[in-house]
ROFI-132162 format. One line per field, with one value per residue (C-alpha): residue number from 1; chain; x, y, z. Coordinates in nm, 3 decimals, m for minus. Last residue first. Layout:
n	(NUM:...) .
chain	(A:...) .
c1	(X:...) .
c2	(Y:...) .
c3	(Z:...) .
//
This chain:
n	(543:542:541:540:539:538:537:536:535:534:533:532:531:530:529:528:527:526:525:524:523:522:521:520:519:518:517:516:515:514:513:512:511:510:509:508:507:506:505:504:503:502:501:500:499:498:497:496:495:494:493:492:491:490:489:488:487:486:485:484:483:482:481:480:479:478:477:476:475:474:473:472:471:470:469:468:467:466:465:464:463:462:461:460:459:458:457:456:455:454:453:452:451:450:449:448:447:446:445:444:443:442:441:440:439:438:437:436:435:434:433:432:431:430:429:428:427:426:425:424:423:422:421:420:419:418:417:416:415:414:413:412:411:410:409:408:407:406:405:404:403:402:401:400:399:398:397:396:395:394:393:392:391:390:389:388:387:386:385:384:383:382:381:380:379:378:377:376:375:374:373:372:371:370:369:368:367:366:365:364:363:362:361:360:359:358:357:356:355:354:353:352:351:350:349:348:347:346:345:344:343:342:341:340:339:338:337:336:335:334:333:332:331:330:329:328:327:326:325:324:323:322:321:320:319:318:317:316:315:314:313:312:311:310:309:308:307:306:305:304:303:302:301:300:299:298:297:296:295:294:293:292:291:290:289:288:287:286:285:284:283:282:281:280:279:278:277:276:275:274:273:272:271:270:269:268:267:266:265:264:263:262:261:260:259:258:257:256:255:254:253:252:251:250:249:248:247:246:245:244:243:242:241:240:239:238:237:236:235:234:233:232:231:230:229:228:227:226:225:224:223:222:221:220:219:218:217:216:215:214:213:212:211:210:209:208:207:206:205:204:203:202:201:200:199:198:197:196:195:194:193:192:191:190:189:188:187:186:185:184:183:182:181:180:179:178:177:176:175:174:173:172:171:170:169:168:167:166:165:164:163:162:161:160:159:158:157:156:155:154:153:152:151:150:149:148:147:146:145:144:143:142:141:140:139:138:137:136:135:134:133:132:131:130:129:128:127:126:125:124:123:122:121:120:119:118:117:116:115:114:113:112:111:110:109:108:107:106:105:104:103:102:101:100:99:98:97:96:95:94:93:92:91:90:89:88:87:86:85:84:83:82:81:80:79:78:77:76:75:74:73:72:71:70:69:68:67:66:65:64:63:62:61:60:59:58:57:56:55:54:53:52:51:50:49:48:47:46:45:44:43:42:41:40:39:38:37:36:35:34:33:32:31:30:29:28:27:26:25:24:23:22:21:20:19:18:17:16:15:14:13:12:11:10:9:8:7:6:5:4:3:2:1) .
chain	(A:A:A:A:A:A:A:A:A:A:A:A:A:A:A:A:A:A:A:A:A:A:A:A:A:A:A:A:A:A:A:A:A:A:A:A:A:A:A:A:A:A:A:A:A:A:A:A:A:A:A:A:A:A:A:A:A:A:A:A:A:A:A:A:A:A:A:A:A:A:A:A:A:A:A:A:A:A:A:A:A:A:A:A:A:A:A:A:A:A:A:A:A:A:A:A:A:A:A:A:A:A:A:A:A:A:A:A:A:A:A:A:A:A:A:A:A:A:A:A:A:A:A:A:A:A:A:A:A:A:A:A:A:A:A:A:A:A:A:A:A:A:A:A:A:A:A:A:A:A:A:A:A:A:A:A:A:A:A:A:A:A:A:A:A:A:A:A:A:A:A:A:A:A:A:A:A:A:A:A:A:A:A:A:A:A:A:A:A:A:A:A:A:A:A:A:A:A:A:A:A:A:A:A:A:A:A:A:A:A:A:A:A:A:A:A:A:A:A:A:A:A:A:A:A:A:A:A:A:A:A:A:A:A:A:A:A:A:A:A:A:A:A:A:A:A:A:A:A:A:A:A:A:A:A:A:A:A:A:A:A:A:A:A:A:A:A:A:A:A:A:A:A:A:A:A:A:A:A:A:A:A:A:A:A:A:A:A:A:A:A:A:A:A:A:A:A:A:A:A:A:A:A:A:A:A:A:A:A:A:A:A:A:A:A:A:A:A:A:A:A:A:A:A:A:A:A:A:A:A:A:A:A:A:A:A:A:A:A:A:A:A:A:A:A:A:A:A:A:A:A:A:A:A:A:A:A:A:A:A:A:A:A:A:A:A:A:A:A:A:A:A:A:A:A:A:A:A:A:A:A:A:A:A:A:A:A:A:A:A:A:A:A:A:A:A:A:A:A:A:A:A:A:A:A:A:A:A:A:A:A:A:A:A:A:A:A:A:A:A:A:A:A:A:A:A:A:A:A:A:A:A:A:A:A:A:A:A:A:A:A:A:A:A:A:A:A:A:A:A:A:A:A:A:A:A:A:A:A:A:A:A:A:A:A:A:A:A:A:A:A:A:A:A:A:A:A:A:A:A:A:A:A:A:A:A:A:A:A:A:A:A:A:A:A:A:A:A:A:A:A:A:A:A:A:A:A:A:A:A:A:A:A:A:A:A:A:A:A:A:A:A:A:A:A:A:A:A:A:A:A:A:A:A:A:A:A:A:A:A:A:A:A) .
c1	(m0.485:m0.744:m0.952:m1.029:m1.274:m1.105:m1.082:m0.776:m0.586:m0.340:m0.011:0.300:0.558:0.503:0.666:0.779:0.820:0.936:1.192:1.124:1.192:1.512:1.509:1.159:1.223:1.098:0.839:0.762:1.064:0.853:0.561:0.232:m0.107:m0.160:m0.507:m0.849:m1.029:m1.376:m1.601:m1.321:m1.193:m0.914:m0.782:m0.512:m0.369:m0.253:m0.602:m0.604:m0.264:m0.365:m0.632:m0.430:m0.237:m0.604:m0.685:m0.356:m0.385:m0.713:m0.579:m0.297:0.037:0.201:0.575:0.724:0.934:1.097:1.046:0.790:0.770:0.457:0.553:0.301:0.461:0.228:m0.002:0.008:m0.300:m0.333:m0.368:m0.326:m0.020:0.132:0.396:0.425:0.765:0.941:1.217:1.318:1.195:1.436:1.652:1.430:1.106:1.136:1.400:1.199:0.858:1.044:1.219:0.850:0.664:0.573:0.630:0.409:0.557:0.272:0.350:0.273:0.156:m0.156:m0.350:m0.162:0.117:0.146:0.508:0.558:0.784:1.103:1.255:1.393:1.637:1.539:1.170:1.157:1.315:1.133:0.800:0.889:1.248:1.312:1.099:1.084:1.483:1.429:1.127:1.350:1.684:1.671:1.573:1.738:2.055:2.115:2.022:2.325:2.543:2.505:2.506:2.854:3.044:2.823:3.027:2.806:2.454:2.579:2.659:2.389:2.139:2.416:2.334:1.981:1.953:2.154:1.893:1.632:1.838:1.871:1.442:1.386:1.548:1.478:1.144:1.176:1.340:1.088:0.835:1.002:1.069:0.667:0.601:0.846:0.689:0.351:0.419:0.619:0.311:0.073:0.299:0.337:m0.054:m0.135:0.131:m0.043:m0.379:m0.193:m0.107:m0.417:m0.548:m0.663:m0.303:m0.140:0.198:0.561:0.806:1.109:1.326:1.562:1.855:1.847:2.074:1.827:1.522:1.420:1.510:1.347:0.996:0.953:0.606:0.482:0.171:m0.034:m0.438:m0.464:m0.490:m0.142:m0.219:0.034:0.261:0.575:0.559:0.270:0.451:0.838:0.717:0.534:0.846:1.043:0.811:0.817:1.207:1.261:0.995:1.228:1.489:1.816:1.920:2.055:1.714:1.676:2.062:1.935:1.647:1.829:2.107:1.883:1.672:1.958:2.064:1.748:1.730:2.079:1.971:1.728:1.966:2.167:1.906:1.772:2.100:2.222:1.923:1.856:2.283:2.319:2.102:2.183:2.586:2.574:2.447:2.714:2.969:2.886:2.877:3.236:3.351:3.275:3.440:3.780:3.782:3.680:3.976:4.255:4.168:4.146:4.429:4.660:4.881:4.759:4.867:4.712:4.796:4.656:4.489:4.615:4.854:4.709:4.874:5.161:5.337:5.087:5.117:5.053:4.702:4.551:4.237:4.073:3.950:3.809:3.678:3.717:4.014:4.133:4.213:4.413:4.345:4.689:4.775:5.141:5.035:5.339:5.137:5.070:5.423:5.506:5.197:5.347:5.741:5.464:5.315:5.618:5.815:5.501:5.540:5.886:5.861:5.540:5.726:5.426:5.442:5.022:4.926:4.802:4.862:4.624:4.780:5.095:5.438:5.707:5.651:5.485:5.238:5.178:5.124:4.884:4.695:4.644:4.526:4.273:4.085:4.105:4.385:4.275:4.255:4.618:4.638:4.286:4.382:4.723:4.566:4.275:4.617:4.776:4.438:4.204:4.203:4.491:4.446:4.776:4.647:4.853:5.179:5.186:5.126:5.437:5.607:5.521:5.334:4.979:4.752:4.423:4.159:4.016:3.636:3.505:3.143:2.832:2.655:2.495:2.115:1.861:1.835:1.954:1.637:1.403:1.665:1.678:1.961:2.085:2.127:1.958:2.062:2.265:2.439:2.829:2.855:2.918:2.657:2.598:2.501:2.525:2.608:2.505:2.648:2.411:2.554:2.888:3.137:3.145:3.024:2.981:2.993:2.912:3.074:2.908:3.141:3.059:3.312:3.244:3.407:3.390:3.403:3.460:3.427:3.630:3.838:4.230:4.227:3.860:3.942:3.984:3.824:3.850:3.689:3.378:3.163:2.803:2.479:2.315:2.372:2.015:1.868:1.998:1.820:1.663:1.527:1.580:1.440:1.437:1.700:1.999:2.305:2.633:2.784:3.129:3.415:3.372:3.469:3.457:3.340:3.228:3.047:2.989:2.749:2.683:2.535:2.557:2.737:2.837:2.927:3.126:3.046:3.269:3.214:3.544:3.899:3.837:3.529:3.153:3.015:2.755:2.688:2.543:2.390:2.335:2.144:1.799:1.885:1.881:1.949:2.056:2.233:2.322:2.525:2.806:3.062:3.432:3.657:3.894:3.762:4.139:4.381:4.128:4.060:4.432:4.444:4.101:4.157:4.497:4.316:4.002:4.234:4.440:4.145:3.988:3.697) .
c2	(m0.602:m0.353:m0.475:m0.337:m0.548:m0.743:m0.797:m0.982:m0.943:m1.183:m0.998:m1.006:m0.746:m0.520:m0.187:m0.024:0.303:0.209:0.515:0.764:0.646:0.720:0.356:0.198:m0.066:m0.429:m0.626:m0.978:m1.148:m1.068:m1.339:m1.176:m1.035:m0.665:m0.547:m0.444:m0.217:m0.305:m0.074:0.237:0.407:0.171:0.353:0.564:0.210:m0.003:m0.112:m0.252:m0.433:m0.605:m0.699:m0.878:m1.066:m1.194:m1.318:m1.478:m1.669:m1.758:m1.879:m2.108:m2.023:m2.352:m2.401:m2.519:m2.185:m2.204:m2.130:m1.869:m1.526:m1.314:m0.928:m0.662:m0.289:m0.030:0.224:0.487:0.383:0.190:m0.152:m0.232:m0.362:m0.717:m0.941:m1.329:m1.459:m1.640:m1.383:m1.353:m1.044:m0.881:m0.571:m0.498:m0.565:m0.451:m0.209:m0.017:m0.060:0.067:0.382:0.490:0.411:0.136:m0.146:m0.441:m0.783:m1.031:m1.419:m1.763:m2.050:m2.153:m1.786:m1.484:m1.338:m0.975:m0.791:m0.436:m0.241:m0.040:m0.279:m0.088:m0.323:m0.540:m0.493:m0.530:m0.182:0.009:m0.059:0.201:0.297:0.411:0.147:m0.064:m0.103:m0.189:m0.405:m0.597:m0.678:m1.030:m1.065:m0.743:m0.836:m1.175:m1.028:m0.790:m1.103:m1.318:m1.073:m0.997:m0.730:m0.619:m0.349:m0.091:m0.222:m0.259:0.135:0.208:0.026:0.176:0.516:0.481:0.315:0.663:0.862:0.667:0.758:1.101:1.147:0.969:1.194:1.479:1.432:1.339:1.704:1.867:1.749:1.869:2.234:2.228:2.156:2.433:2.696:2.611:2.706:3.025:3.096:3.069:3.290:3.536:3.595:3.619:3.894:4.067:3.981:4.158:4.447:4.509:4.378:4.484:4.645:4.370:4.380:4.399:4.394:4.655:4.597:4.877:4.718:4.652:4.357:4.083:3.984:4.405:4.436:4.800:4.831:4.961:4.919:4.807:4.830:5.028:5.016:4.875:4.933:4.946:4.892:4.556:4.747:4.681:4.306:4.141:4.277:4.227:3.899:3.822:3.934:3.701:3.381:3.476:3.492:3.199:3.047:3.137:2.852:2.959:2.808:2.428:2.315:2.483:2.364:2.015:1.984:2.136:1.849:1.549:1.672:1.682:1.350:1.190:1.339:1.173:0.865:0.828:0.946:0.674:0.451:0.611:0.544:0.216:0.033:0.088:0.079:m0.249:m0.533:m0.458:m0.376:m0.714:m0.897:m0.675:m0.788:m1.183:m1.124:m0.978:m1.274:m1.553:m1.327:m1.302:m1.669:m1.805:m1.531:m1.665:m2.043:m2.007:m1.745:m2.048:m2.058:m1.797:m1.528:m1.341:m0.969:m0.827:m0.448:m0.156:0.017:0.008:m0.157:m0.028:m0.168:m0.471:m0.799:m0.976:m1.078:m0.870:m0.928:m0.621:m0.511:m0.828:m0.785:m0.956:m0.784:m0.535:m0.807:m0.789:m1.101:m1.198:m1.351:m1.427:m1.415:m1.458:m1.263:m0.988:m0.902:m0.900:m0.604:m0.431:m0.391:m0.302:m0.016:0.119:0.159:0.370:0.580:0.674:0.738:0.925:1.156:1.343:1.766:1.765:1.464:1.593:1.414:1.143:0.862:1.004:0.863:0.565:0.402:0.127:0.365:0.450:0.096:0.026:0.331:0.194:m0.124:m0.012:0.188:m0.079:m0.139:m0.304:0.000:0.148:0.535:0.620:0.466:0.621:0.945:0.834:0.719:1.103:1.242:1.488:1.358:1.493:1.171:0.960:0.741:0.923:0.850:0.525:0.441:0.632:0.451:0.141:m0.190:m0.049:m0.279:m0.215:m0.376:m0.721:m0.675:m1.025:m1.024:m1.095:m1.403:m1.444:m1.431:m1.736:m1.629:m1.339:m1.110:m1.398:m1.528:m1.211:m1.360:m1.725:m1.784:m2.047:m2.106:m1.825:m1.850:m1.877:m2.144:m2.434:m2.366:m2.108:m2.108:m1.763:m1.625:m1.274:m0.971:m0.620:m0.275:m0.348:m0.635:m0.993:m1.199:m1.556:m1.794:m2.142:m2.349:m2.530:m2.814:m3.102:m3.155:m2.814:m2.464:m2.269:m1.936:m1.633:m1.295:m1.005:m0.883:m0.870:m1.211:m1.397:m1.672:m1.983:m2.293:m2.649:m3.001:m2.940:m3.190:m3.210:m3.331:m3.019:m2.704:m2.784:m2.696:m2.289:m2.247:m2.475:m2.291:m2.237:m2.131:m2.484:m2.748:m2.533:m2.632:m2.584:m2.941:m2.912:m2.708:m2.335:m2.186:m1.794:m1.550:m1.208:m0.909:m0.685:m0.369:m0.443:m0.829:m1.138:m1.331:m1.629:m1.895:m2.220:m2.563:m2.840:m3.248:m3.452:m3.410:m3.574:m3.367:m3.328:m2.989:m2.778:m2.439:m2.166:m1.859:m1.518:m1.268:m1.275:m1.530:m1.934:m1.976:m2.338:m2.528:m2.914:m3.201:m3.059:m3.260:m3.204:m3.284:m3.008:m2.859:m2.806:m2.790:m2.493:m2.390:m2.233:m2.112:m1.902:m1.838:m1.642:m1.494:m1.359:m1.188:m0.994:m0.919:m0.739:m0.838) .
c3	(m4.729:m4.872:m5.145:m5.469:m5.666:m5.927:m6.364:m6.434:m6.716:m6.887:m7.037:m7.256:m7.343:m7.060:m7.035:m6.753:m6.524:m6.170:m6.150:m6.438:m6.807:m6.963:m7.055:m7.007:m6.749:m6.892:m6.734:m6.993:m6.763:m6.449:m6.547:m6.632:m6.446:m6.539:m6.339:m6.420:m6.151:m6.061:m5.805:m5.852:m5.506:m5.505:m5.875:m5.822:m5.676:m5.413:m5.386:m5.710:m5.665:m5.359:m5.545:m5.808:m5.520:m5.388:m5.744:m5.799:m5.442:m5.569:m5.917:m5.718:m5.815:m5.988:m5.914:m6.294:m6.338:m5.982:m5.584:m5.717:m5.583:m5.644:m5.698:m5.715:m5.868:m5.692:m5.858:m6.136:m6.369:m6.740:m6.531:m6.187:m6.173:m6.131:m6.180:m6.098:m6.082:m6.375:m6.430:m6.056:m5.889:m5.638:m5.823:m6.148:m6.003:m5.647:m5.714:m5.969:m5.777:m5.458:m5.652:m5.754:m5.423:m5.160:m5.364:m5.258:m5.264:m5.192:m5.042:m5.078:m4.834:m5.058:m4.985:m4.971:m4.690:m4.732:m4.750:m4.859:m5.010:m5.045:m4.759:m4.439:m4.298:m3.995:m3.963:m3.551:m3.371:m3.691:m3.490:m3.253:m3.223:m2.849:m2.636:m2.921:m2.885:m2.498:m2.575:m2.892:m2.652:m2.631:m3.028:m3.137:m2.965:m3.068:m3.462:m3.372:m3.256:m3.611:m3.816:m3.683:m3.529:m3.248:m3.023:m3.197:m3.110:m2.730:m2.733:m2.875:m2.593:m2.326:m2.455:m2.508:m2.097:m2.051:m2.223:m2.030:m1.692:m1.773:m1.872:m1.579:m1.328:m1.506:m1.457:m1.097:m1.107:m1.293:m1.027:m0.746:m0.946:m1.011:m0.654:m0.603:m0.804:m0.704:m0.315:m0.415:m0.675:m0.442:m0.165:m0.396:m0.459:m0.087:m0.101:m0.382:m0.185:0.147:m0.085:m0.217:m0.567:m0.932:m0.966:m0.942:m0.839:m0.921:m0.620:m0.635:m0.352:m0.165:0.005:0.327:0.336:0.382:0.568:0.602:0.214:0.172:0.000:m0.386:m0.501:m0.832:m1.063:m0.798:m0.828:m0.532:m0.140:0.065:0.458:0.473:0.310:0.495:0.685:0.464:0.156:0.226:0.362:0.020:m0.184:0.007:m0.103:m0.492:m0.425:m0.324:m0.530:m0.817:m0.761:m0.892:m1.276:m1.234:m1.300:m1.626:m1.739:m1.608:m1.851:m2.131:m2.060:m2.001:m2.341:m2.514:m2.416:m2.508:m2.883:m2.902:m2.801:m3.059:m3.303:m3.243:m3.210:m3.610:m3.713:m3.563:m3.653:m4.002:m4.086:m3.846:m4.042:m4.407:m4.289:m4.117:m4.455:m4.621:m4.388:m4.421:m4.825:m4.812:m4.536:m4.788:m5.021:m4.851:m4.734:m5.127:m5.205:m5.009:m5.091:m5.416:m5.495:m5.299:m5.010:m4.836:m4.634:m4.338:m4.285:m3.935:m3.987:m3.740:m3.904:m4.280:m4.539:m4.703:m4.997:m5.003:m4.993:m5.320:m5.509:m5.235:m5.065:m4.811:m4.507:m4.374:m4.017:m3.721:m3.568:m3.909:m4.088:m4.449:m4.724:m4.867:m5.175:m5.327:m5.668:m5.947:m6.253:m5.991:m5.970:m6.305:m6.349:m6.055:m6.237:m6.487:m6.266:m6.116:m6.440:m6.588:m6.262:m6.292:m6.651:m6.588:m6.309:m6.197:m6.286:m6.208:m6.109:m5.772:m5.467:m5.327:m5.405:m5.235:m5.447:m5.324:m5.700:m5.478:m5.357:m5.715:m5.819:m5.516:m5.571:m5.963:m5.798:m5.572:m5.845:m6.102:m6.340:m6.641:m6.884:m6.749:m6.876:m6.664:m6.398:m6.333:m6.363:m6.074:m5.861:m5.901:m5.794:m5.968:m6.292:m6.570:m6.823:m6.954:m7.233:m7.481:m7.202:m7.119:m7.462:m7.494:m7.244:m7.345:m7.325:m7.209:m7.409:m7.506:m7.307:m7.448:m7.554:m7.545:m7.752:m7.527:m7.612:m7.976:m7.917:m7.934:m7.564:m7.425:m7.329:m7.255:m6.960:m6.818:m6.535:m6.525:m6.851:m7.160:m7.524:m7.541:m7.947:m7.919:m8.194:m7.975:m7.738:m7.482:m7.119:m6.983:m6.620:m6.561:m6.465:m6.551:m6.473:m6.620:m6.562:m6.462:m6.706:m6.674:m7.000:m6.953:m7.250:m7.541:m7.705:m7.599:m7.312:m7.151:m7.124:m6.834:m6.915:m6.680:m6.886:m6.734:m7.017:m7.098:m7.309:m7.159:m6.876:m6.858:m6.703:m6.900:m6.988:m6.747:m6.768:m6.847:m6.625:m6.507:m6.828:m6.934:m6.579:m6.566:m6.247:m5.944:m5.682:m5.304:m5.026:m4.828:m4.808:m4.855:m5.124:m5.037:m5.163:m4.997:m5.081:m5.110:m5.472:m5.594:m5.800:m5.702:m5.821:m5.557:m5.637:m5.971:m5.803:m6.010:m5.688:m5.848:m5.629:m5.762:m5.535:m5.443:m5.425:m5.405:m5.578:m5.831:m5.884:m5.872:m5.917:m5.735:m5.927:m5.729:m5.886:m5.699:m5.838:m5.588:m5.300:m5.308:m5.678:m5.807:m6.067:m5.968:m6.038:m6.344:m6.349:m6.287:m6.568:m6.559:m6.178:m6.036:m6.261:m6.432:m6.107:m6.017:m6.334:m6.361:m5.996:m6.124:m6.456:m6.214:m5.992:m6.293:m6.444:m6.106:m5.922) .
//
């Protein structure tokens, strides 16, 4: 999300949710918060989507939340009013500012969003995201961008990068990526071209005559048939051929669509990337064999000529004894050519000719049975083909998870056990006593991600302790859900096992909450420190 995005919703919601209150705070998937909020104009709910890798914002009418799989967060904020939403001068923090004074805070740049509840002074008294890490602390300072005014500021900020649009970047602090090849596009100049000898005057026009433009939105999300390709605060210079422009009437409404529609495509993305590649390559593997196989069969048949060279024998050197290597004997079924036959010198003639006719008759059973082979082997590369082909005219979540469900023999048939575990998770999943369930990392990256990318603050972490092993992960629908000590006991041998030390009689092993787990900075993938810690002394004890 860009500034200039964030400062038109900020408006838009700001007439919108000034007095709404505050009915619920929930998470239903790792990094995204949902706020449900009672207005004038009828229930609504705010999504924050606390992801690095899309950060969003954005309002869907309607009370959003799910019956099961989900957990209440941020509980102190529940039950106050919203007296006004702005945003931060020239920075990407969110606030929402409440009727006694303390204001939720969401930040929406860098490697770690969050949303922060703060009172009066600024201090985090509770947040969404490494809760222990923020609170009692003063929240995040606003860091406006500087100001690009003039020409010469234009002009010191000006950086030689690669591509005309990357210059542009780097002399305008708020404009993204997208935006800066917007500007130049507008100036009538390639993206893409070099910067080297650009017209900055030209270009520095282009970009605030853009600037004014974005401070009137006329929003548009672009279509390429079902898919969203992009949102733009106002149309475009020159949008691709084949997408379908839609406009909007408000930033809101344009951008709840566009997101709504981000997340649906990612989901998709999650699902089609692990099965598209390895089918694909699966069929692939096929259709190579179907082609070497036919090349081979397309070659002459050599029983032919096994079964000619036995004639020549029985029919010219029928008297021959061994110990000769070859014989040359004229062509009496053909041309009359001479023909040089090898032979064995351990037999006669007639055995040598005995011997061709074997390998005639063997030859073309093995031909027949290279053909049925081929045979199957075409029509299972072309059962692949039609598989892939099915796969890649899915284009939602919805239709590919159709497919793997009527279609999971046919996709076991060429991927195995991959054909049923959706995308490939770094770990492991083991259900545990009392309804609950193990996360297992299955190796350095897998331990990072699992704790630092899918564990929630109050989940149960553990490790066997002092050894390389995996990262266990215990989910908990909230801070108050009780883990039972048996279904702690079986997680914590989980974590023995998956361990340098299973061979050991008693291992001990870490038990804590996920917000004591800290990455060690510099540290190698799935390398922590823990703050706080019970330990559990278990026998090793494979799943």
């Amino acid at each position: 999300m860009d500034v200039y995005t964030l400062r038109a919703l900020a408006r838009e919601w700001d007439a919108r949710l000034g007095g709404a209150v505050v009915t619920e705070a929930w998470t239903q998937s790792p990094r995204e918060l949902s706020l449900g909020l009672d207005s004038d104009a009828g229930p609504t709910t705010l999504r924050v989507i606390c992801d690095p890798a899309l950060t969003l914002v954005f309002r869907t009418d309607g009370a959003g939340r799910q019956r099961r799989n989900t957990a209440d967060v941020l509980a102190r904020v529940v039950g106050r009013r919203i007296s006004r939403v702005r945003v931060a001068e020239r920075d990407r923090h969110l606030f929402l500012d409440l009727t006694d004074g303390s204001r939720l805070q969401i930040v929406l740049f860098g490697s770690r969003p969050n949303a922060l509840w703060t009172d009066a002074d600024g201090i985090v008294r509770a947040a969404f995201l490494d809760e222990d890490t923020h609170l009692g602390e003063p929240a995040p300072a606003v860091r406006p961008a500087p100001e690009v005014e003039t020409l010469e500021a234009f002009a010191d900020r000006w950086k030689e990068r690669k591509t005309l649009a990357q210059s542009v970047a780097s002399a305008v602090p708020l404009f993204p990526r997208g935006l800066a090849t917007e500007a130049v596009r507008r100036a009538g100049w390639d993206p893409d071209a070099s910067p080297a000898g650009a017209d900055q005057a030209a270009l520095f026009q282009a970009v605030r005559a853009f600037q004014a433009a974005l401070e009137q939105p006329e929003p548009v999300v672009y279509w390429r048939g079902p898919l969203a390709e992009a949102f733009a605060l106002v149309p475009q210079a020159a949008p691709q051929a084949d997408w379908r422009a839609e406009p909007f009437e408000s930033v809101d409404a344009a951008f709840g669509v566009w997101s709504k529609r981000s997340l649906a495509q990612r989901a998709y993305r999650e699902v089609y990337g692990p099965l598209e590649k390895p089918l694909a390559a699966a069929a692939a593997r096929r259709a190579r064999s179907a082609e070497a196989m036919l090349e081979e069969l397309s070659q002459p048949s050599r029983a032919d000529r096994y079964e000619t060279w036995g004639h020549l024998l029985m029919a010219s050197a029928g008297g021959q004894g061994p110990g000769h290597e070859a014989i040359t004997l004229p062509d009496i079924l053909g041309d009359g050519a001479p023909v040089e036959i090898p032979l064995d010198p351990a037999k006669t003639a007639i055995e040598n000719a005995e011997r061709y006719y074997d390998k005639a008759r063997k030859t073309r059973r093995a031909r027949a049975s290279a053909e049925a082979r081929w045979e199957d082997v075409n029509a299972t590369a072309e059962a692949a083909a039609d598989l892939l082909a099915r796969v890649r005219a899915t284009t939602t979540v919805t239709e590919l998870r159709t497919l793997k469900e009527t279609e999971a023999d046919a996709l076991a048939r060429f991927l195995g056990s991959r054909a049923d575990d959706g995308p490939q998770e770094p770990f492991r999943r083991y259900p545990l006593p009392g309804g609950f369930e193990a996360l297992v990392g299955k190796h350095g990256k897998g331990n990072a991600h699992l704790t630092t990318r899918v564990a929630s603050p109050h989940d149960l972490w553990l490790h066997a302790r002092g050894v390389p092993g995996s990262h266990v992960v215990v989910k908990r629908a909230g801070r108050s859900t009780v883990v039972p000590p048996e279904t702690v006991a079986e997680a914590a041998r989980l974590a023995a096992w998956f361990s340098t030390a299973k061979t050991q009689s008693v291992v001990p092993v870490t038990v804590t909450e996920k917000k004591y787990v800290r990455p060690i900075k510099g540290g190698a993938p799935g390398l922590v420190r823990v703050d706080r810690e019970d330990v559990l002394d278990v026998v090793p004890e494979a799943p």
